[in-house]
FILUM-760925 format. One record per residue (C-alpha): residue number from 1; chain; x, y, z. Coordinates in nm, 2 decimals. Example, Ala and Ser with C-alpha at 12.3 -4.5 7.8 and 13.67 -1.06 7.14 Angstrom:
VEXTOR pos unit     xx     yy     zz
VEXTOR   1    A   1.23  -0.45   0.78
VEXTOR   2    A   1.37  -0.11   0.71
***
This chain:
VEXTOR pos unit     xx     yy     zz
VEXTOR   1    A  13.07  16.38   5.70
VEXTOR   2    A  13.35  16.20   5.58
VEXTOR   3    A  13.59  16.30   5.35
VEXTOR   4    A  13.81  16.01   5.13
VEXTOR   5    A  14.03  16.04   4.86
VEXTOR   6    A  13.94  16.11   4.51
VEXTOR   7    A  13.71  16.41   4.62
VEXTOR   8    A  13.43  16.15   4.78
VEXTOR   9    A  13.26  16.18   5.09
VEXTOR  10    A  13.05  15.96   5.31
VEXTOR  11    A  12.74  16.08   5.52
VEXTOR  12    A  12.73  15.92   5.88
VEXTOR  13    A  12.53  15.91   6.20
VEXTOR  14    A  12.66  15.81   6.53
VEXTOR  15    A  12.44  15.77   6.76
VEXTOR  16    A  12.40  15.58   7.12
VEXTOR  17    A  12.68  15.48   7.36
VEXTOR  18    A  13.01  15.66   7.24
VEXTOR  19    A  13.16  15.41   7.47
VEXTOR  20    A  12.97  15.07   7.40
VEXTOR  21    A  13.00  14.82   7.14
VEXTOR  22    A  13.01  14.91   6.78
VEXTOR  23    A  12.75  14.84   6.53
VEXTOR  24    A  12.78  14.97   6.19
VEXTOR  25    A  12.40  14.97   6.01
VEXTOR  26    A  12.37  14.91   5.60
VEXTOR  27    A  12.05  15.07   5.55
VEXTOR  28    A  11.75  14.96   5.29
VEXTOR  29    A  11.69  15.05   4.92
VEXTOR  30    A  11.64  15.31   4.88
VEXTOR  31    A  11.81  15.46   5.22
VEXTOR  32    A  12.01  15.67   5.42
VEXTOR  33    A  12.17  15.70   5.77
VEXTOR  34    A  11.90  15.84   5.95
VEXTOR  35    A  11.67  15.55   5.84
VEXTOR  36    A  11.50  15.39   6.06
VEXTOR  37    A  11.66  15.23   6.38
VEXTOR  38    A  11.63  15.22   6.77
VEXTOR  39    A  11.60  15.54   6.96
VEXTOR  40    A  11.91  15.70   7.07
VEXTOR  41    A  11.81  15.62   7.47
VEXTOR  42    A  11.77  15.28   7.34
VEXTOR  43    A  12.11  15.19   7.22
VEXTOR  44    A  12.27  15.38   7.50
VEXTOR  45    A  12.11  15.14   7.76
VEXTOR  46    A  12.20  14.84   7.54
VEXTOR  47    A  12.55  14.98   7.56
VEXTOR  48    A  12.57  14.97   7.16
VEXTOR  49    A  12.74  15.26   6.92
VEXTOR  50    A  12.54  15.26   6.61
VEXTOR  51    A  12.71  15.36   6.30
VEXTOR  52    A  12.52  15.38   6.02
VEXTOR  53    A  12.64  15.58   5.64
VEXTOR  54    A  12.49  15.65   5.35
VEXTOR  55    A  12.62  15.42   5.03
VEXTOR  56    A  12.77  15.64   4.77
VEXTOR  57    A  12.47  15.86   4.58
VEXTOR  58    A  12.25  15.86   4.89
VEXTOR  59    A  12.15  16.15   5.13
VEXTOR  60    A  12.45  16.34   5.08
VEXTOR  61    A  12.73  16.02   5.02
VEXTOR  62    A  12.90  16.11   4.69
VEXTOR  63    A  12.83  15.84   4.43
VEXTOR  64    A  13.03  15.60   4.31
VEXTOR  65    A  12.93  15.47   3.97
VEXTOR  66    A  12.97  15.10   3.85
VEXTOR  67    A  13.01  14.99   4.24
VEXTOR  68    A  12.95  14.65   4.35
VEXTOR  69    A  12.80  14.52   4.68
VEXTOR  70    A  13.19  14.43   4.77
VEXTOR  71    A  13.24  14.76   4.77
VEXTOR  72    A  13.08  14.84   5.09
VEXTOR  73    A  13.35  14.71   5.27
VEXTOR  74    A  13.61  14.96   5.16
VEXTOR  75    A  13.40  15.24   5.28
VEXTOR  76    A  13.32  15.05   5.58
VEXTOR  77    A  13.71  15.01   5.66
VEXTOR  78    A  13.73  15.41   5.61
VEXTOR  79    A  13.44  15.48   5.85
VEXTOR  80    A  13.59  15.24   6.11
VEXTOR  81    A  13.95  15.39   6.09
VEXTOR  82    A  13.81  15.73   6.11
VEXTOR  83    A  13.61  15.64   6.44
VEXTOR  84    A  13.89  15.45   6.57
VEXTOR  85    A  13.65  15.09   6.57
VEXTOR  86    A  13.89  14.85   6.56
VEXTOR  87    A  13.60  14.52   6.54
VEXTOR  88    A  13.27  14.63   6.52
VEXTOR  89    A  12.90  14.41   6.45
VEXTOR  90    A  12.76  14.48   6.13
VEXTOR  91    A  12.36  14.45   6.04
VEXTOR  92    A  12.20  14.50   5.75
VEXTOR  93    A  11.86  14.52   5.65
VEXTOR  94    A  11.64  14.47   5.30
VEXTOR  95    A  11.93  14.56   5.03
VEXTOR  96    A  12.15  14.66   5.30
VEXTOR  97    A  12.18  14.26   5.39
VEXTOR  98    A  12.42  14.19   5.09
VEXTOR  99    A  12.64  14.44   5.18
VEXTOR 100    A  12.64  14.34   5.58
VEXTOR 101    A  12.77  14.01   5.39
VEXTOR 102    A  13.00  14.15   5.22
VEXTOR 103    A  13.15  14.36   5.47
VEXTOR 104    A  13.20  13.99   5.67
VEXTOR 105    A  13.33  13.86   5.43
VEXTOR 106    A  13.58  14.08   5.31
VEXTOR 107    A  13.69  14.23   5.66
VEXTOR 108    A  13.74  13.89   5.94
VEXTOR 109    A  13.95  14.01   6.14
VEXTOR 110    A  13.74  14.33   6.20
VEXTOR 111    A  13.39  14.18   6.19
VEXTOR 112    A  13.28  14.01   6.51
VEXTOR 113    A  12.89  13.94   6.42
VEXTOR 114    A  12.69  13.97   6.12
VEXTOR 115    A  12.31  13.99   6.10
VEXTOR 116    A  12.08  14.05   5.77
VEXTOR 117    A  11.74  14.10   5.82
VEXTOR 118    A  11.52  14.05   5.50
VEXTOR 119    A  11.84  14.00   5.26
VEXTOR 120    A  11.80  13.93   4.91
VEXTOR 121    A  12.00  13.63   4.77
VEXTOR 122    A  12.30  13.68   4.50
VEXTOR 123    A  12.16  13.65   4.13
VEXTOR 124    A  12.28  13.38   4.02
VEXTOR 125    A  12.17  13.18   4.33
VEXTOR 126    A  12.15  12.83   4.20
VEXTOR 127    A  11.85  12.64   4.26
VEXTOR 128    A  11.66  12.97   4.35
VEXTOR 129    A  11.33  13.13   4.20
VEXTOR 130    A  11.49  13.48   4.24
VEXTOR 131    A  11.20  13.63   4.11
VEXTOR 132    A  10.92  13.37   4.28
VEXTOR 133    A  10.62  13.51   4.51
VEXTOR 134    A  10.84  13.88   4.46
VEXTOR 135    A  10.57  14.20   4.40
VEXTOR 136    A  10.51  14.29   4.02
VEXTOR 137    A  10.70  14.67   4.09
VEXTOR 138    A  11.01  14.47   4.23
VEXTOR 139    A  11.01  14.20   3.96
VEXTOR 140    A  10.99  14.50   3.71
VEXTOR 141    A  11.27  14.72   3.86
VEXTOR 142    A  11.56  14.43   3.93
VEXTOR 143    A  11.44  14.29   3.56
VEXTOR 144    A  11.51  14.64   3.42
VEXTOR 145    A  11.85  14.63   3.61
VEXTOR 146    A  11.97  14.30   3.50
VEXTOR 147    A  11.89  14.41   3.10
VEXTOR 148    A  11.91  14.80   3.06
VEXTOR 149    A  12.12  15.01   3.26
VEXTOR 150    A  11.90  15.34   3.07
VEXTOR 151    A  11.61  15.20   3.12
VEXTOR 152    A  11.62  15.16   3.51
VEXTOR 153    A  11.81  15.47   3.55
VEXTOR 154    A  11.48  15.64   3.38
VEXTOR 155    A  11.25  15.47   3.57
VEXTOR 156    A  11.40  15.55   3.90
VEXTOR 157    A  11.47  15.94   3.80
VEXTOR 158    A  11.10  15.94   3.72
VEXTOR 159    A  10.98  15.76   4.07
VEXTOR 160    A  11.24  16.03   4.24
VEXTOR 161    A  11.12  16.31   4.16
VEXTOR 162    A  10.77  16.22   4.24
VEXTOR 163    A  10.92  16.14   4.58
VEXTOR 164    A  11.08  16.47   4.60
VEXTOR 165    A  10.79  16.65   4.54
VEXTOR 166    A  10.59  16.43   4.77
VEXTOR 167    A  10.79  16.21   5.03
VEXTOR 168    A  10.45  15.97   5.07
VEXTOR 169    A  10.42  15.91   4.69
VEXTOR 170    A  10.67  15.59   4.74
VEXTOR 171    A  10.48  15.44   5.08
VEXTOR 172    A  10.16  15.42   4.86
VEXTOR 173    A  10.29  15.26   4.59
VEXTOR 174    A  10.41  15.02   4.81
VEXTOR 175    A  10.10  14.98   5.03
VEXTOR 176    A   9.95  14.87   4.66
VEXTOR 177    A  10.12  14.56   4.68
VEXTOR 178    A  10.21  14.50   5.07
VEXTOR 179    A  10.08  14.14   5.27
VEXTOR 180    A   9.87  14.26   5.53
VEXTOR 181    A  10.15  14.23   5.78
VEXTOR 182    A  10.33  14.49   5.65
VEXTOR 183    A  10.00  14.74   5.62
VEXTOR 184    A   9.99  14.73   6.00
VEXTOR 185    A  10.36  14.77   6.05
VEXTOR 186    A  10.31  15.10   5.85
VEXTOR 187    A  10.01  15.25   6.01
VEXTOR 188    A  10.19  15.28   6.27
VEXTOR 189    A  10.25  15.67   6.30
VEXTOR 190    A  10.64  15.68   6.42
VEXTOR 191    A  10.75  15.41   6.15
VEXTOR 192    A  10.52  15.58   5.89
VEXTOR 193    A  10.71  15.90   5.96
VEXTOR 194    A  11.09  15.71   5.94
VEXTOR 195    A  10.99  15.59   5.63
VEXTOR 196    A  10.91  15.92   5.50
VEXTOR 197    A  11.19  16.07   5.66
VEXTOR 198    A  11.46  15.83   5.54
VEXTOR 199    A  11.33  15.83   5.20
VEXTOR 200    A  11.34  16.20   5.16
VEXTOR 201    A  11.67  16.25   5.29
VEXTOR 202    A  11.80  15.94   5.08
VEXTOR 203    A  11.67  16.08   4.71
VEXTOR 204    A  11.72  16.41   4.82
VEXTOR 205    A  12.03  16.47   4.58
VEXTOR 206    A  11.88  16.27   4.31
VEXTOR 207    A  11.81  15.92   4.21
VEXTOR 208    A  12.21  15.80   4.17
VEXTOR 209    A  12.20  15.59   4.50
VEXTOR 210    A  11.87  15.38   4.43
VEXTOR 211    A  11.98  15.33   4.08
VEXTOR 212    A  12.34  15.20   4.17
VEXTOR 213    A  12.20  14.99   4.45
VEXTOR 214    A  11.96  14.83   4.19
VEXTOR 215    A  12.25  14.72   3.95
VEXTOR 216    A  12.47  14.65   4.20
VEXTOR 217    A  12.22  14.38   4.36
VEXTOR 218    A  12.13  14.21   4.03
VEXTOR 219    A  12.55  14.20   3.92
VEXTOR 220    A  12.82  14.00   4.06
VEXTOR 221    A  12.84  14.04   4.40
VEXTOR 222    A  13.22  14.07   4.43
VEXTOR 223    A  13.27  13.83   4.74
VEXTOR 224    A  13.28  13.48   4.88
VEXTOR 225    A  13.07  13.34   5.11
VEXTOR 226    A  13.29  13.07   5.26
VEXTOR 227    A  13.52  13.35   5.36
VEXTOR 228    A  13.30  13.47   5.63
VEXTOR 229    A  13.43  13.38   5.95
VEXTOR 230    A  13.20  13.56   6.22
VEXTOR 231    A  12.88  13.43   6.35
VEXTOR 232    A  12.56  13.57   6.15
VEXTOR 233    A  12.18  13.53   6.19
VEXTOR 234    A  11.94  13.56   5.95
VEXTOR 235    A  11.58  13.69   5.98
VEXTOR 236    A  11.30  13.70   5.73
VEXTOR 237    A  10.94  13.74   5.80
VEXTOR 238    A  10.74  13.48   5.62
VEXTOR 239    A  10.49  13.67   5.42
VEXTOR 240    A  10.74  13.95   5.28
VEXTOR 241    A  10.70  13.98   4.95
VEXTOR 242    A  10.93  14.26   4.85
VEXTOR 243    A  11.19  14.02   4.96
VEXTOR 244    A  11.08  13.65   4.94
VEXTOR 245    A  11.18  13.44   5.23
VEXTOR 246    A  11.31  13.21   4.97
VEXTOR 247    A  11.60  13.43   4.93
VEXTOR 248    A  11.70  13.37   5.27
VEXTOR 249    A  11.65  13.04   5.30
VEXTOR 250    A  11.89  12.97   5.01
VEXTOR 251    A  12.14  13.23   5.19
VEXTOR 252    A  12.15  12.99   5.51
VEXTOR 253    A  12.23  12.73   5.31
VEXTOR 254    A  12.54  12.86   5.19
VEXTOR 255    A  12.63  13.07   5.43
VEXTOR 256    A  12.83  12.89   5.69
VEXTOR 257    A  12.71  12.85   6.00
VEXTOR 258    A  12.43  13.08   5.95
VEXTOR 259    A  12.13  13.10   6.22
VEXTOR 260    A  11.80  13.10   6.03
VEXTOR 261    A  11.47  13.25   6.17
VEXTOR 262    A  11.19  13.27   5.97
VEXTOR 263    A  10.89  13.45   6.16
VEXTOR 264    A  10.51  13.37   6.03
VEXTOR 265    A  10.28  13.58   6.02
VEXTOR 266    A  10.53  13.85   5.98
VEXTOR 267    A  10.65  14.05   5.66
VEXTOR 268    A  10.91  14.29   5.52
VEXTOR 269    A  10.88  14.57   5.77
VEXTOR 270    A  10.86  14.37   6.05
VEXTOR 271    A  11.24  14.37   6.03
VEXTOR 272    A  11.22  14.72   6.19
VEXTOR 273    A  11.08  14.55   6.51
VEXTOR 274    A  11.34  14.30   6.55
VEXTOR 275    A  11.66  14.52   6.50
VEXTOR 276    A  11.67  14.61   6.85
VEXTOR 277    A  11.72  14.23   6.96
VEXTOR 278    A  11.96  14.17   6.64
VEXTOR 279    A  12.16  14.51   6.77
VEXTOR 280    A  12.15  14.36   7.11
VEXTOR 281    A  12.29  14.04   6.97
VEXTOR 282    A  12.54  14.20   6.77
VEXTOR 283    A  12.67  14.41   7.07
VEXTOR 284    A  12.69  14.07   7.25
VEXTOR 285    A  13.04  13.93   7.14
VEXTOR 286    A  13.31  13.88   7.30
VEXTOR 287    A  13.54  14.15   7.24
VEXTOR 288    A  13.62  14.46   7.43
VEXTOR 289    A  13.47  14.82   7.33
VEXTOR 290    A  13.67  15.00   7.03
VEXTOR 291    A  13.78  15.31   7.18
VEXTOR 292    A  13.61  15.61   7.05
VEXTOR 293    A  13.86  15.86   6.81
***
């Protein structure tokens, strides 16, 4: 835990090499540090240090009301200072793409590689169906966020304290509406049991982190593209529909220099199985290990 000014605190994991490269994780919404990623022995033989936080309101993170995705970066700057990471890579996956982004954007100097996996696109992406081939609960719930603050934060308070009193109640709603792809990503037992776990530990304090992640995705993102300087790759699978692969086709288009790959066959939670290779990738630049605090 991580204690910052203004009586606010950030919940962390760091796990892997202490001495490898540095990888800071933006989890999914909704999320938390202990989320879903590669196995400790895992990153220690790819020589990585994984960092990945809780955004403000989830699993323990104090919230932060009214914050934008930009925001990320000023709690990723704390993080870093704190575990003396000078440049670090950055992923994120599902909602915790845009704020990988914005933590390029807004730290170049400090940002060697960037990689979002199953990213949504910015709302007022011209040129873009934002709501096109997206499941009827996600249309619903970003809809809600763009036109009533109330109404969203009911909706959510409702769906978390089902969750609390049931981790699985979220995985079948969302098995309701997943491709195929995704159902047999979910069977499996050890990614069923992340997800359960992460989801848990992310609403366990209440609803505020899901609810500020949903506004904050559907409002002015609070950053520039063009001012991202690292390399980044972007990943979608090709039948997700919880995050259209539209969206990230219209993000490697004005992204620059972006590195699209689009997988068929493959949906949302596929992402899951490719962040080892996009951790590997990230740990792949060409700067020397940060030293450890």
């Amino acid at each position: 835990m991580l204690d910052l000014p203004g009586d606010r605190r950030i919940v962390y994991e760091d796990s892997g090499n202490r001495d490898g490269r540095p990888v800071i994780l933006h989890h999914g919404t909704p999320g938390s540090a202990d989320g879903p990623k590669p196995r400790h022995s895992i990153l220690y033989r790819l020589g990585v240090r994984l960092v990945a936080y809780c955004r403000p309101g989830y699993g323990g993170s104090s919230r932060m009301r009214g914050r934008t995705v930009a925001r990320a970066a000023g709690d990723v700057t704390a993080l870093a200072d704190a575990l003396g990471l000078e440049r670090f890579g950055v992923l994120g996956r599902s909602g915790g793409g845009p704020h990988a982004l914005a933590t390029a954007a807004l730290l170049p100097d400090r940002v060697t590689r960037v990689a979002a996996l199953v990213s949504l696109a910015p709302p007022d992406a011209i040129g873009l169906d934002w709501y096109g081939n997206m499941t009827t609960d996600n249309q619903r719930s970003y809809r809600a966020a763009s036109l009533d603050e109330e109404l969203i934060a009911e909706q959510v308070r409702l769906r978390t304290n089902r969750v609390n009193d049931d981790p699985a109640h979220l995985l079948r709603l969302l098995r309701e509406e997943m491709p195929q792809a995704d159902k047999n990503m979910v069977e499996d037992e050890t990614i069923e049991r992340q997800l359960l776990r992460t989801y848990a530990v992310a609403l366990g304090d209440g609803p505020y982190g899901w609810i500020d992640d949903l506004l904050a995705l559907r409002a002015e993102w609070g950053f520039r593209f063009d001012d991202i300087r690292s390399p980044v790759r972007l990943w979608h699978g090709a039948d997700d529909r919880f995050a259209p692969v539209s969206h990230t086709r219209w993000l490697a288009e004005h992204v620059p220099g972006a590195q699209l790959e689009v997988e068929s066959g493959a949906a949302h939670f596929a992402a899951l199985r490719v962040m080892p290779r996009m951790i590997r990738w990230l740990a792949e630049a060409d700067e020397p290990p940060s030293a450890a605090a």
